[in-house]
C-alpha positions as CSV (number, residue, x, y, z in Angstrom):
1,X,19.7,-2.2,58.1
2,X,17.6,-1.0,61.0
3,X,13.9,-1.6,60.6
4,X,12.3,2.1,61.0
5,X,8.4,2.2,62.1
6,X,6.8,2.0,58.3
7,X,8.6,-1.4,57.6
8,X,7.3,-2.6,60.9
9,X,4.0,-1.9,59.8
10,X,4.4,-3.0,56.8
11,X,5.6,-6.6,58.4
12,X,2.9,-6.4,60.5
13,X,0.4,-6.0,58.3
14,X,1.6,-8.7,55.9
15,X,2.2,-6.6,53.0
16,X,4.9,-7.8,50.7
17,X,7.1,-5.4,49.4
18,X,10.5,-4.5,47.4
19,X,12.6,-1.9,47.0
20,X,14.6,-1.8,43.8
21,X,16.7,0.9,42.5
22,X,15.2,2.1,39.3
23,X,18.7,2.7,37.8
24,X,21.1,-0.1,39.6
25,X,17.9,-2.9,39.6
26,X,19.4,-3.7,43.1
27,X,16.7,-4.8,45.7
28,X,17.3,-2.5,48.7
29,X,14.5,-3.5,51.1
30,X,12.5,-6.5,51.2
31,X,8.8,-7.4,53.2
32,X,8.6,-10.1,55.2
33,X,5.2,-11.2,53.5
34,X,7.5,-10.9,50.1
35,X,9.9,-12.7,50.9
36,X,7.1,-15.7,51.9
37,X,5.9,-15.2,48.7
38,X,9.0,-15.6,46.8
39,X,10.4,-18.4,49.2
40,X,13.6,-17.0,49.3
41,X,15.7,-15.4,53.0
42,X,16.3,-11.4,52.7
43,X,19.7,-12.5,52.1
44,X,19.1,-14.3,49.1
45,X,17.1,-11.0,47.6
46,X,18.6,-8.1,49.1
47,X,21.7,-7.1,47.4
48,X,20.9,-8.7,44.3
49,X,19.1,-7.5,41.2
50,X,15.5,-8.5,41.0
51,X,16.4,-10.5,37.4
52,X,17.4,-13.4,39.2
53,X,13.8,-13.8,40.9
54,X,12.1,-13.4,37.4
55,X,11.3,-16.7,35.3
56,X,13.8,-15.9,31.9
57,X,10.9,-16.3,29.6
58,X,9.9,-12.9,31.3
59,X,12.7,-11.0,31.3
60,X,11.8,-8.9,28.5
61,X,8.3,-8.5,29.6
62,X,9.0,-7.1,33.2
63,X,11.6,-5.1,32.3
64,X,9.0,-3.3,29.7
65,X,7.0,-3.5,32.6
66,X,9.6,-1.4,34.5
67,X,10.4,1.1,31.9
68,X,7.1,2.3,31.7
69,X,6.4,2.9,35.7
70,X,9.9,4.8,35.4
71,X,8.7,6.5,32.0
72,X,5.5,7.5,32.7
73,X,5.0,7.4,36.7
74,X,7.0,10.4,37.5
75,X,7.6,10.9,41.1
76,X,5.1,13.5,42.4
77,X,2.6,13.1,39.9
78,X,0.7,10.2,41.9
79,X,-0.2,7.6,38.8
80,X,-0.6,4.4,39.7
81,X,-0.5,1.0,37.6
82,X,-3.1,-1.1,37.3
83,X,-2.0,-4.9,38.5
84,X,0.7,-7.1,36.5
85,X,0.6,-10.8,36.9
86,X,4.3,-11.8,36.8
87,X,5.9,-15.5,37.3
88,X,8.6,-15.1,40.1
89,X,11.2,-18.2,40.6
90,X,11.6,-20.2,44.0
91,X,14.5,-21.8,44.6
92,X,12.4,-25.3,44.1
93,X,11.7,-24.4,40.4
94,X,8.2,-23.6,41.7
95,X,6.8,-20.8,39.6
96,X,5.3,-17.6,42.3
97,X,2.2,-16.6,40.3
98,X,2.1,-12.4,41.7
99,X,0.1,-9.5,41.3
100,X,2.8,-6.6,40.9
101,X,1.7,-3.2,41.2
102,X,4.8,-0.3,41.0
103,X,4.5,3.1,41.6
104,X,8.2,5.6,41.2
105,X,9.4,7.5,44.3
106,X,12.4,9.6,45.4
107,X,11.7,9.7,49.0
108,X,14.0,7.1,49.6
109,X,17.0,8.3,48.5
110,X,18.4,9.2,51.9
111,X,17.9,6.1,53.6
112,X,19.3,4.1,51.1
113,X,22.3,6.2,50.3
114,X,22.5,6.5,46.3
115,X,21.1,9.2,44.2
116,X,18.4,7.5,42.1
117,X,14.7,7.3,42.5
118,X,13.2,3.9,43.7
119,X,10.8,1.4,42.5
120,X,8.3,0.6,45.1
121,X,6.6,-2.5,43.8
122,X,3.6,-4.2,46.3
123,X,3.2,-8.4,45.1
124,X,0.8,-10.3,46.5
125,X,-0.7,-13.8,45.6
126,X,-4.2,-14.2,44.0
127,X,-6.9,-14.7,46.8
128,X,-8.3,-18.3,47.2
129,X,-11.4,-17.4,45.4
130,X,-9.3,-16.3,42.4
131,X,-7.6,-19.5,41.9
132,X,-9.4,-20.7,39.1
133,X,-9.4,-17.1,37.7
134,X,-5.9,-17.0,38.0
135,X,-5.4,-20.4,36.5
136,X,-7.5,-19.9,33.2
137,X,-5.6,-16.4,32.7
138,X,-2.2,-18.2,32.6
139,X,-3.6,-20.9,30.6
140,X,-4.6,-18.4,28.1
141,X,-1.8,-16.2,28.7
142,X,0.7,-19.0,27.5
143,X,-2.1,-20.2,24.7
144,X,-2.3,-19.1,21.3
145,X,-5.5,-17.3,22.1
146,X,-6.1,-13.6,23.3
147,X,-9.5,-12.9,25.3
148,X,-10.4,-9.3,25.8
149,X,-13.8,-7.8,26.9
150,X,-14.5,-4.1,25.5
151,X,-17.0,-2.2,27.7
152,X,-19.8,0.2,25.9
153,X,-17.6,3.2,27.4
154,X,-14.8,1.6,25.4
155,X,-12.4,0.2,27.7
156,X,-11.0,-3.3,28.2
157,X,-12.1,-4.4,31.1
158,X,-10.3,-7.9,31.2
159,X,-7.4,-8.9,28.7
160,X,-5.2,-11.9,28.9
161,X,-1.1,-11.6,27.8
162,X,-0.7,-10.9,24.2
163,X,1.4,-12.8,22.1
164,X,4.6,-10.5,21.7
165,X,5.7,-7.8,24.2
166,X,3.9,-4.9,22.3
167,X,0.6,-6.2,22.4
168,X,0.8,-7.0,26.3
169,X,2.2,-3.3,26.8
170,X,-0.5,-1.8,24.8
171,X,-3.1,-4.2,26.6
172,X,-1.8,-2.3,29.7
173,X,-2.9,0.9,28.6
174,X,-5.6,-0.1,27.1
175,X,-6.8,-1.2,30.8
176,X,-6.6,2.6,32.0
177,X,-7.8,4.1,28.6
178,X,-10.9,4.8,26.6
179,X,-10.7,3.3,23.0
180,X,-13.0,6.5,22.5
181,X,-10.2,8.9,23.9
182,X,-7.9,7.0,21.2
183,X,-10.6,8.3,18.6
184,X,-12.1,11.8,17.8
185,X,-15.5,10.6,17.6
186,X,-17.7,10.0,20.7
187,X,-19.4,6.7,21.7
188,X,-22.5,7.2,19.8
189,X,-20.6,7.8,16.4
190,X,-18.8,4.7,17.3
191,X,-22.2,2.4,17.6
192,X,-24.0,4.0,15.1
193,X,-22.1,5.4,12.1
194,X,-20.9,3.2,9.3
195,X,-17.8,3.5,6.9
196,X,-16.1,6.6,8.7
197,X,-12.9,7.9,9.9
198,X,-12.3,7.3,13.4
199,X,-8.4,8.4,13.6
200,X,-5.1,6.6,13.6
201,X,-3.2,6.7,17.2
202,X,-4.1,3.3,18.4
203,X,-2.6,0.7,20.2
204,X,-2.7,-3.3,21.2
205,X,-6.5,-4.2,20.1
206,X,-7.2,-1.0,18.8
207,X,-4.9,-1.7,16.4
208,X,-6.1,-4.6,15.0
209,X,-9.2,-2.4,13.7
210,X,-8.1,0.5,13.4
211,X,-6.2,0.3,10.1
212,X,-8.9,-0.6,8.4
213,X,-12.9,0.2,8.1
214,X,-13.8,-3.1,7.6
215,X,-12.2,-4.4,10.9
216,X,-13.7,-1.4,13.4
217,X,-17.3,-2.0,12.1
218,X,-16.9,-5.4,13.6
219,X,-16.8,-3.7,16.9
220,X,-19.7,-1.6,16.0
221,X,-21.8,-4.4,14.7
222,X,-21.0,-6.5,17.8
223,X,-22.6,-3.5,20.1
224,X,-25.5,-4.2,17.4
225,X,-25.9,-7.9,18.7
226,X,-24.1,-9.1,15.7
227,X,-21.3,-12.0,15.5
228,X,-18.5,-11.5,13.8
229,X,-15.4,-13.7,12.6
230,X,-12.4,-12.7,10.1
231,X,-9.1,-13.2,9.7
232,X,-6.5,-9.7,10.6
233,X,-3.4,-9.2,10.5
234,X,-1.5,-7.2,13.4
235,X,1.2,-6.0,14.4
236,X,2.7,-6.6,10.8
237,X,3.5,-10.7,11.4
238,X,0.9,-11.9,13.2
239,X,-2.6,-13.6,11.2
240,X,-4.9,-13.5,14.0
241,X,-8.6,-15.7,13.8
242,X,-10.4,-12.8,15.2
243,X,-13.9,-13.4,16.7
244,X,-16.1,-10.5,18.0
245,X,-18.8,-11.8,20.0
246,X,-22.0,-9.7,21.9
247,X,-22.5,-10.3,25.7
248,X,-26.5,-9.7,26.8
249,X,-27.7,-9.3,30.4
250,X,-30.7,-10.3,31.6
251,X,-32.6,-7.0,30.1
252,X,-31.4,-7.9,26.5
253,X,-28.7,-5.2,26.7
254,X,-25.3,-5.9,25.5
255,X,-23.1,-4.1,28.3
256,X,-20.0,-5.9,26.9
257,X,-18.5,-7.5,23.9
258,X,-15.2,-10.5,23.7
259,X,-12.7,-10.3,21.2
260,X,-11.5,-13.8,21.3
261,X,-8.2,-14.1,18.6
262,X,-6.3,-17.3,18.0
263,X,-2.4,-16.8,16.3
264,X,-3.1,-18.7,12.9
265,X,0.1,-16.8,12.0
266,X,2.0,-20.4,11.4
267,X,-0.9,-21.5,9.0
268,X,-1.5,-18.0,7.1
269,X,2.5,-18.1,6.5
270,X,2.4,-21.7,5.2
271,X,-0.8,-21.0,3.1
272,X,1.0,-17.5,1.8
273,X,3.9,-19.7,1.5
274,X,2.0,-22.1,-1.0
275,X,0.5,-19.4,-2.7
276,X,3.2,-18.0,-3.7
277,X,4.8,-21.4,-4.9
278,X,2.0,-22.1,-6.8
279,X,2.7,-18.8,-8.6
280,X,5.5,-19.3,-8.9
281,X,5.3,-22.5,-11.0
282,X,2.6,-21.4,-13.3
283,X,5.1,-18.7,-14.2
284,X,8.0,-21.3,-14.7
285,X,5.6,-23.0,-16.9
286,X,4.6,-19.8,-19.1
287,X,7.5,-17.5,-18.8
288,X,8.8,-17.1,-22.3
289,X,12.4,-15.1,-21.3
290,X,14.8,-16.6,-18.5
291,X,15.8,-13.4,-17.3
292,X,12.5,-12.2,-16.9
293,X,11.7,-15.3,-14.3
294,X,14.9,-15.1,-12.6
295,X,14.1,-11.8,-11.7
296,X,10.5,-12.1,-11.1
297,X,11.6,-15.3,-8.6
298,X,14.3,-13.3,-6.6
299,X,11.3,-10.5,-6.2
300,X,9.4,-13.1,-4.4
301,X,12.2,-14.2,-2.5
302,X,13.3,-11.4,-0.9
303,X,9.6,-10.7,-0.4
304,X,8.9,-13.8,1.4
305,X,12.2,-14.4,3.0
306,X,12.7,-10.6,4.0
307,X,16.2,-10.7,2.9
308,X,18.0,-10.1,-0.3
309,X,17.8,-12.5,-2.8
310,X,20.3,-13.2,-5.8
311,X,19.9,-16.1,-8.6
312,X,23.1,-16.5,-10.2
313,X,24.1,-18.8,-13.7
314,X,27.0,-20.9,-13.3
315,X,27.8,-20.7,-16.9
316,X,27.1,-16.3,-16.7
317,X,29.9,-15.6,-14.0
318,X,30.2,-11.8,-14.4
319,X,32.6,-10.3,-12.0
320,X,33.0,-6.2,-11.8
321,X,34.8,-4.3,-9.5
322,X,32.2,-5.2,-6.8
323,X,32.6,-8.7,-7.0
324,X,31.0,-11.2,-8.7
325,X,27.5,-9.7,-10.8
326,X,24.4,-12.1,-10.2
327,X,22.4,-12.7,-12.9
328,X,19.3,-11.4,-11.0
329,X,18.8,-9.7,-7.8
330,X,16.3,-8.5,-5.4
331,X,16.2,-6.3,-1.8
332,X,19.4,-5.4,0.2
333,X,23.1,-6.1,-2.0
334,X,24.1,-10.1,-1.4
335,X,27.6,-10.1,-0.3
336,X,29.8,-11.1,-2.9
337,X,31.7,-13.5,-0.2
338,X,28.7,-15.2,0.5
339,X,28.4,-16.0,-3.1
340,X,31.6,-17.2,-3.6
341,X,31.5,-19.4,-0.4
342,X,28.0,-20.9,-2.1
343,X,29.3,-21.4,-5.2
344,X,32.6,-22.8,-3.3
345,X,30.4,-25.0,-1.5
346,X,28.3,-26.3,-5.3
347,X,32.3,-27.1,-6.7
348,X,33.2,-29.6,-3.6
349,X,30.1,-31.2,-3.2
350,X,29.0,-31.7,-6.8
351,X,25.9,-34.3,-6.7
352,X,26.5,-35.2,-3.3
353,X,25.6,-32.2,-1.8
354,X,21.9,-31.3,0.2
355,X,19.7,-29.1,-0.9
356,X,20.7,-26.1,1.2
357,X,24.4,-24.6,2.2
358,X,25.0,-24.5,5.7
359,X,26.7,-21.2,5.1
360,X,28.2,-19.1,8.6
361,X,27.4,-16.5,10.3
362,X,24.0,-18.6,12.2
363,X,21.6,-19.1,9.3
364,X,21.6,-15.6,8.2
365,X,21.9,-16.7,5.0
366,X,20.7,-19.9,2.7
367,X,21.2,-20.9,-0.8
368,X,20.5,-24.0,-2.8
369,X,21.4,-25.6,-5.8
370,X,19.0,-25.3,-9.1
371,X,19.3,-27.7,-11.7
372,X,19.7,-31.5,-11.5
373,X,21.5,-33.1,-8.9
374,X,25.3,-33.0,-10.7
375,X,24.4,-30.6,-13.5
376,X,23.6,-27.8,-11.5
377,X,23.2,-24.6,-13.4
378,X,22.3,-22.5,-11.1
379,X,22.5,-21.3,-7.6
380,X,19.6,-19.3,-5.3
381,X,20.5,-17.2,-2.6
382,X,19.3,-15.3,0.3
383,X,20.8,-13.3,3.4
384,X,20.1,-10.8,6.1
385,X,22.8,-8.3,6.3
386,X,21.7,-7.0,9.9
387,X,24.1,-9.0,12.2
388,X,21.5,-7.9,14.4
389,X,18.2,-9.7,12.4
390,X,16.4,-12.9,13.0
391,X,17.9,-16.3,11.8
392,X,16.4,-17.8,8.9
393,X,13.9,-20.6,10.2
394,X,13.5,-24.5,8.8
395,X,10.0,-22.7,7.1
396,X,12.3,-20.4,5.4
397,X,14.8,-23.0,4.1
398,X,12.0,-25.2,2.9
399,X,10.5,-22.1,0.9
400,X,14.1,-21.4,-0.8
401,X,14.8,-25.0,-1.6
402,X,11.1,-25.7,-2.6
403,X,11.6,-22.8,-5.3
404,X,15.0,-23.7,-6.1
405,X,13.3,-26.8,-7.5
406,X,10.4,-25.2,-9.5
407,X,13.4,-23.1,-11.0
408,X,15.1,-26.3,-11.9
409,X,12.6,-27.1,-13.7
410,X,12.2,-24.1,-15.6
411,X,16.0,-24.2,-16.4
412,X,15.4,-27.6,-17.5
413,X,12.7,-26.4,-19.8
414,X,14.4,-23.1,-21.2
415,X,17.6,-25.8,-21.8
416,X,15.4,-27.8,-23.9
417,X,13.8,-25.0,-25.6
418,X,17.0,-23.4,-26.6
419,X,18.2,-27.3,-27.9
420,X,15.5,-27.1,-30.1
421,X,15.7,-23.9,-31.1
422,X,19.4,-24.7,-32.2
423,X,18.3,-27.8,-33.7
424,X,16.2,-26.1,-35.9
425,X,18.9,-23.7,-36.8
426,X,22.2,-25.7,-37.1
427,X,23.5,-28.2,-38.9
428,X,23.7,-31.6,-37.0
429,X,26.9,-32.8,-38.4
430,X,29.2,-29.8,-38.3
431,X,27.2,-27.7,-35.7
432,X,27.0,-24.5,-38.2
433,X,24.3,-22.6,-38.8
434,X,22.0,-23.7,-41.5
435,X,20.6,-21.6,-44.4
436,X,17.2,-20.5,-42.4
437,X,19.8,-19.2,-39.6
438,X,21.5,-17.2,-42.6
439,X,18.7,-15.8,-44.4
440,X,17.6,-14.7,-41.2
441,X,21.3,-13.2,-40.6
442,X,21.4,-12.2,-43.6
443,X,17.7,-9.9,-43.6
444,X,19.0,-8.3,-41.0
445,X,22.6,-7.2,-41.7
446,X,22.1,-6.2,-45.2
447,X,19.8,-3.0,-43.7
448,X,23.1,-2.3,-42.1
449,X,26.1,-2.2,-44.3
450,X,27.5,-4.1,-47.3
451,X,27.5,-8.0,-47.2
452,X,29.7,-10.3,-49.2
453,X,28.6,-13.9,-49.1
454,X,31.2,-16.8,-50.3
455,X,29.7,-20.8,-51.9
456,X,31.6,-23.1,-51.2
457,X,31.3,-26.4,-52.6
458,X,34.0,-29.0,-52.8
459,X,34.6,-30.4,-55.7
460,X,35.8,-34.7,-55.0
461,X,33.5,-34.9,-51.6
462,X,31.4,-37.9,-53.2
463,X,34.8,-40.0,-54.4
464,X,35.5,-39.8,-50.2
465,X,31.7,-41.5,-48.9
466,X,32.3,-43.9,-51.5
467,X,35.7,-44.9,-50.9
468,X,35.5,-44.6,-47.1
469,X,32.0,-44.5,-46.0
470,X,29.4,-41.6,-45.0
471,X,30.8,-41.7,-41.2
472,X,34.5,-40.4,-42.5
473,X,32.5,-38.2,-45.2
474,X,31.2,-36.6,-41.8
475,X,34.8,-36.3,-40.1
476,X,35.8,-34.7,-43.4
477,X,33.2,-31.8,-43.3
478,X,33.5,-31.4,-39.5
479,X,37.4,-30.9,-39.9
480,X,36.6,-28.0,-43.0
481,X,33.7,-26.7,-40.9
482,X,36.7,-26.3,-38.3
483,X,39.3,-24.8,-40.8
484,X,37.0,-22.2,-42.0
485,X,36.0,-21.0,-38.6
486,X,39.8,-20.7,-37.7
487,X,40.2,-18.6,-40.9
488,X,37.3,-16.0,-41.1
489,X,37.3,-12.4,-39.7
490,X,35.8,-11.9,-35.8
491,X,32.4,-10.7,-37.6
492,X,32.2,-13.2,-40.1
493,X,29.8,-16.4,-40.0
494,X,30.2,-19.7,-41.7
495,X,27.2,-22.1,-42.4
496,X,26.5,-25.6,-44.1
497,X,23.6,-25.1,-46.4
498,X,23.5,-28.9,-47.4
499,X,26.0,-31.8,-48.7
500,X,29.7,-30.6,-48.9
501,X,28.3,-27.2,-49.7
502,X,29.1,-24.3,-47.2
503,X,28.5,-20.1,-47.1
504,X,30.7,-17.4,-45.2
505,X,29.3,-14.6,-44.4
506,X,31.4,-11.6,-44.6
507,X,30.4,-7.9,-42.9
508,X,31.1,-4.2,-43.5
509,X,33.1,-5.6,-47.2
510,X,34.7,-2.6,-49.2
511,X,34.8,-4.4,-52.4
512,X,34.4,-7.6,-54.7
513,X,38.3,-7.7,-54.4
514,X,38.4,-8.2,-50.9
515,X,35.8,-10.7,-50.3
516,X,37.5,-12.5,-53.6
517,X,41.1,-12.8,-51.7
518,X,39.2,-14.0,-48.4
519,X,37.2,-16.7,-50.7
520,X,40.8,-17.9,-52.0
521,X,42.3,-17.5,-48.6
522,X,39.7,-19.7,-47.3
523,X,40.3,-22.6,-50.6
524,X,44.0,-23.0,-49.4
525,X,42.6,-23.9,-46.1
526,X,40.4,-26.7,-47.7
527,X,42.8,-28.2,-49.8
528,X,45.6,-29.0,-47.0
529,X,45.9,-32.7,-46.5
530,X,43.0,-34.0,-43.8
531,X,44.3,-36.9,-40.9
532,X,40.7,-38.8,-41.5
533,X,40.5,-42.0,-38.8
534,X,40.6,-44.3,-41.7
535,X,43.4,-42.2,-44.1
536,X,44.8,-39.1,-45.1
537,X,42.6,-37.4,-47.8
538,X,42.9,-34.0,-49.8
539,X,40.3,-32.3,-51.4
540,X,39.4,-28.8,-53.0
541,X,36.9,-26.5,-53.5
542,X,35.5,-23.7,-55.8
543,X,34.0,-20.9,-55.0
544,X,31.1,-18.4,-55.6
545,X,31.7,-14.8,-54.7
546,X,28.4,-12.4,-54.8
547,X,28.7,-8.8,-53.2
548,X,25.2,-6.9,-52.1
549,X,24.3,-3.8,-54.0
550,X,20.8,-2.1,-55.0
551,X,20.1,-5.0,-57.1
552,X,21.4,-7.8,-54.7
553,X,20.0,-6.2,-51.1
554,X,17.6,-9.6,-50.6
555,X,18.9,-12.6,-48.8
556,X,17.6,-15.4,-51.3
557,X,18.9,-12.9,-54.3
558,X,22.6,-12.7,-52.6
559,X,22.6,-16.5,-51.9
560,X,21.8,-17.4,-55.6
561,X,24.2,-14.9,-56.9
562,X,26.8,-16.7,-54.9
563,X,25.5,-20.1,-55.7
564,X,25.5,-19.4,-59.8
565,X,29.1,-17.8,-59.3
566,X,30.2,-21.0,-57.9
567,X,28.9,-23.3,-60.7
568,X,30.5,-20.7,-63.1
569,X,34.0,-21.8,-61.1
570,X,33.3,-24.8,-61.2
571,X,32.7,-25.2,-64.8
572,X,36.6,-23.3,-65.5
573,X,37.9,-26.5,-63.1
574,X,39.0,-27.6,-60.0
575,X,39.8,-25.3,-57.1
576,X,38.6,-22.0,-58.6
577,X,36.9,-18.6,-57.3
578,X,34.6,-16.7,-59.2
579,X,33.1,-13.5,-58.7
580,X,29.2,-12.9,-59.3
581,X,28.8,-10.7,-62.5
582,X,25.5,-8.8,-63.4
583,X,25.7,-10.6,-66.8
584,X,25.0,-13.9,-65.0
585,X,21.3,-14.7,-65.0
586,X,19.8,-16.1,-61.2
C-alpha cells in the first residue's frame, strides 16, 4: 500500500497506530512505532484480525471495549475515550502492557476499499516515570481488590479493572461521568442529607450503593471524615469487603475519598453455604412430616444451586404421562431422563457407588444418593436446563452431597419413627394390627357407615403349644393371620387382639346376614389342615358376630358385643358362629 503524507508523519513522529475495520476486525494499516510496540513485522498484523494480538484472558474485555467506541463514538460527533490499558501478545509470550485510546471514523473508507467505518486506535507504552504506576495497577487489576478514588465533584478519578466485564465497562464511564449526573440531587444534598432518595440509574461503583440507603451514606459520611467498612453485595454474585476511606490535604480538607473492595465472594458463598446446612439439619431434626422436609430441602436446593431441584423415594416411584413424578420438587421441571439415568446409575452401583453421579451433558446436572450406603432410599437431584448456563462447580457438588447426607439422616430418623409407630400398633407375631390400631379404626369408620366386626377365637390353639411348642404355636397363627387376609373383602381389616384370638373388620355391611356368612366363610378357611415345620395340624374356630347400630356406634361397645357373641358360640361347641343379640348382656 503506498504510504500517503499522514502515515509519514505519523512514522515520523513515532506515533503508533492501527487501523481496524470496525465490522471485518481486519487491521488495514499499521504505525511503525506500533508495530515496535507489539514486536511483530506489518506482515504479521496487517491482514489479520487484531484477536490474535490480544492476550485470550482479554478477549472479552476488548471486544466490550470495542463495542462501545462503535456504539457510542459515532462518526462526526467527535467523543473521545478516555485511555484503556490492554495486554497485547509478542511473539516471545512477552505480555505488551498499552494505553489504547479509539475513536470511530468513516473517512477512510475510500482508501481502504470496503464500505465500513474504521477503528482508529492510538497505543502507546506507559512513560518511564509511570512504571511503577503501571505495575501496581496490574497487580491490582489481576488482584481480588478494586481501588477507586471518588472526587468531591463526584467522579472517579482513578479505578483499577473490576472483577467481571461489567464492572470494568461501567468503571469506564464512570471515568467521564459525574456520580451527581447519575442522581437528581446536587452535590450538597449528597454530603449533607441523610436517609433520602437519590435515584436508581447507576452503574459500576455507583451500584454498589445505590440500591441501598445504608450503602450511599457511606460515601456521605466519608466526605464527613468518617471511615467506613461493610460487607455489599454487587452485581448479584459478588460479596465485596468494601472500605470507604477519607483523603485530607494539608488544609484538613478531604478533596478525595478510596473505595477499596476485596471479592470475599468465595467466603460469603461458603459461609451462606453453612448457613444454610445448618438450617437445614435443625429442621431434619424437628420436622415432624417427611414431605414437608423434602420439599422444604429441594426449596433450598434450587435456591442455592440455581437450578431445579427434585428429591425422589425409591420405594414412591410415581410415573404419569410426563414421566416419572418426584416426590418433591423445586425451580425449573428436572428432566425425567435425567432421573432415570440417576436412578439407573443407584441400580448398577449399589454400595459401591460415590457420593455424586457423573451424569452428561458437562456437570449440568448432579445427584446423590440419600440413605445408607446399600440401602439407599432416596435420590437428590439438581440440573440447569439452559444448554447455555454455567457448569455446576466442586462447591456446588459438595453442597448437594453434604445435604444428601443430613437427609439421610432424617430418612433414617422418620424410618425409625414409623417402626415404632407400627410397633406400637401391630402385633409382633403375625404383623396385624392390634386392638389400639382397631379402636382407633374403628372411632373413625363408625361416623361413616355401618360396621360389622367378627371374634375369632380358636377353639384347640393351647393342645398345639403344648404338643409342639410356642415357636410352631407362632407358625400356626401366622399361617391363619395369612388365610384370613386372603379371604376378606378389599375394605376389610383383620387384627390379633391377643392369644389365638383375632377381629375382622368389615365396612359399608347391609345386614347381620351378611357379615354372618363372611364370619363362616372365613371358619372354613381356619379349619383346612396347616403344613406346620414340625406336622400337619387342624384346628377350628368359633365366632362372634356384632353389627353397629344406635346402641352399638362405640368401639369398645362393638368389640364386646362381638367378644360375648363368641363365648355364646363357643358354649353351643366347636366351630360355631353366633350373631350378637340385644338380649345378651356386655
Amino acid at each position: 500500500m503506498a504510504v500517503d503524507l499522514k502515515a509519514a508523519l505519523i512514522d515520523e513522529l513515532r506515533i503508533g497506530i492501527i487501523i481496524t475495520g470496525a465490522r471485518s476486525r481486519i487491521v488495514r494499516s499499521v504505525s511503525a512505532k506500533a508495530c515496535e510496540i507489539l514486536g511483530r513485522e506489518p506482515d504479521e498484523i496487517v491482514g489479520h484480525s487484531w484477536l490474535r494480538l490480544v492476550s485470550r484472558p482479554d478477549y472479552e474485555l476488548f471486544t466490550s471495549y470495542e463495542r462501545r467506541v462503535i456504539r457510542r463514538g459515532l462518526p462526526g460527533s467527535g467523543e473521545r475515550f478516555p485511555p484503556f490499558l490492554m495486554r497485547f501478545c509478542r511473539p516471545n509470550g512477552e505480555f505488551a502492557h498499552v494505553w489504547v485510546t479509539s475513536t470511530l471514523t468513516n473517512e477512510l473508507t475510500s482508501q481502504f476499499g470496503n464500505d465500513e467505518p474504521y477503528l482508529v486506535s492510538r497505543i502507546e507504552e506507559p512513560p518511564g516515570d509511570d512504571k511503577i504506576t503501571t505495575a501496581v495497577r496490574l497487580a491490582l487489576d489481576n488482584s481480588p481488590i478494586t481501588l477507586s478514588l471518588l472526587d468531591r465533584s463526584g467522579r472517579i478519578r482513578f479505578s483499577t479493572r473490576g472483577r467481571s466485564l461489567q464492572e470494568t465497562e461501567d468503571s469506564i464511564d464512570a471515568e467521564t461521568m459525574s456520580i451527581f449526573d447519575r442522581f437528581p440531587q446536587p452535590q450538597e444534598t449528597l454530603l449533607k442529607t441523610e436517609g433520602e432518595n437519590f435515584g436508581t440509574e447507576t452503574t459500576s461503583l455507583f451500584e454498589r450503593f445505590s440500591d441501598s440507603r445504608g450503602r450511599l451514606s457511606m460515601l456521605k459520611r466519608a466526605f464527613r471524615g468518617e471511615t467506613c467498612s461493610r460487607v455489599v453485595r454487587a452485581y448479584g454474585r459478588y460479596y465485596l469487603d468494601l472500605h470507604v476511606v477519607p483523603i485530607t490535604d494539608s488544609t484538613g480538607e478531604i478533596p478525595m475519598i478510596s473505595i477499596l473492595s476485596t471479592d470475599v465472594t468465595d467466603r460469603e458463598l461458603a459461609r451462606a453455604s453453612q448457613d444454610r446446612l445448618a438450617n437445614l439439619a435443625d429442621l431434619a431434626l424437628v420436622t415432624l412430616d417427611p414431605l414437608d422436609l423434602w420439599q422444604r430441602s429441594v426449596d433450598v436446593l434450587a435456591d442455592q444451586l440455581d437450578a431445579g431441584a427434585i428429591f425422589h423415594e425409591l420405594n414412591e416411584t410415581a410415573t404419569t404421562d410426563h414421566g416419572i413424578e418426584p416426590t418433591a420438587s423445586a425451580g425449573p421441571p428436572v428432566p425425567g431422563i435425567v432421573v432415570e439415568s440417576a436412578l439407573s446409575t443407584l441400580t448398577r452401583a449399589g454400595g459401591a457407588m460415590g457420593s455424586a453421579f457423573p451424569l452428561p451433558p458437562g456437570r449440568r446436572t448432579l445427584a446423590a444418593p440419600v440413605g445408607r450406603p446399600g440401602d439407599y432410599s432416596a435420590l437428590v437431584a439438581a440440573h440447569r436446563p439452559d444448554p447455555d448456563a454455567e457448569p455446576f462447580t466442586d462447591r456446588d457438588e459438595e453442597f448437594l452431597t453434604a445435604a444428601a447426607s443430613v437427609l439421610g439422616s432424617a430418612a433414617i430418623r422418620f424410618a425409625a419413627e414409623r417402626e415404632v409407630r407400627y410397633r406400637s400398633t401391630h402385633d409382633a407375631v403375625t404383623g396385624l394390627p392390634n386392638r389400639s390400631w382397631l379402636v382407633d379404626r374403628l372411632a373413625r369408620d363408625l361416623t361413616q357407615h355401618r360396621i360389622g366386626v367378627v371374634f375369632i377365637d380358636l377353639d384347640n390353639f393351647k393342645t398345639i403349644n403344648d404338643t409342639y411348642g410356642h415357636r410352631a404355636g407362632d407358625q400356626l397363627l401366622r399361617e391363619i393371620a395369612q388365610r384370613l387376609r386372603a379371604t376378606v373383602r378389599p375394605d376389610d381389616v383383620v387384627g390379633r387382639l391377643a392369644g389365638d384370638e383375632f377381629v375382622v373388620i368389615c365396612e359399608r355391611v347391609e345386614s347381620a346376614e351378611d357379615v354372618e356368612r363372611l364370619a363362616r366363610r372365613f371358619l372354613d378357611v381356619i379349619k383346612e389342615p396347616a403344613e406346620l415345620t414340625v406336622a400337619t395340624v387342624r384346628v377350628s374356630a368359633s365366632a362372634g358376630v356384632a353389627v353397629s347400630h344406635a346402641d352399638l356406634a362405640d368401639p369398645d361397645r362393638l368389640l364386646n358385643a362381638s367378644d360375648i357373641a363368641m363365648y355364646a358360640a363357643k358354649r353351643a361347641g366347636p366351630g360355631r358362629c353366633v350373631v350378637h343379640q340385644s338380649w345378651m348382656h356386655l
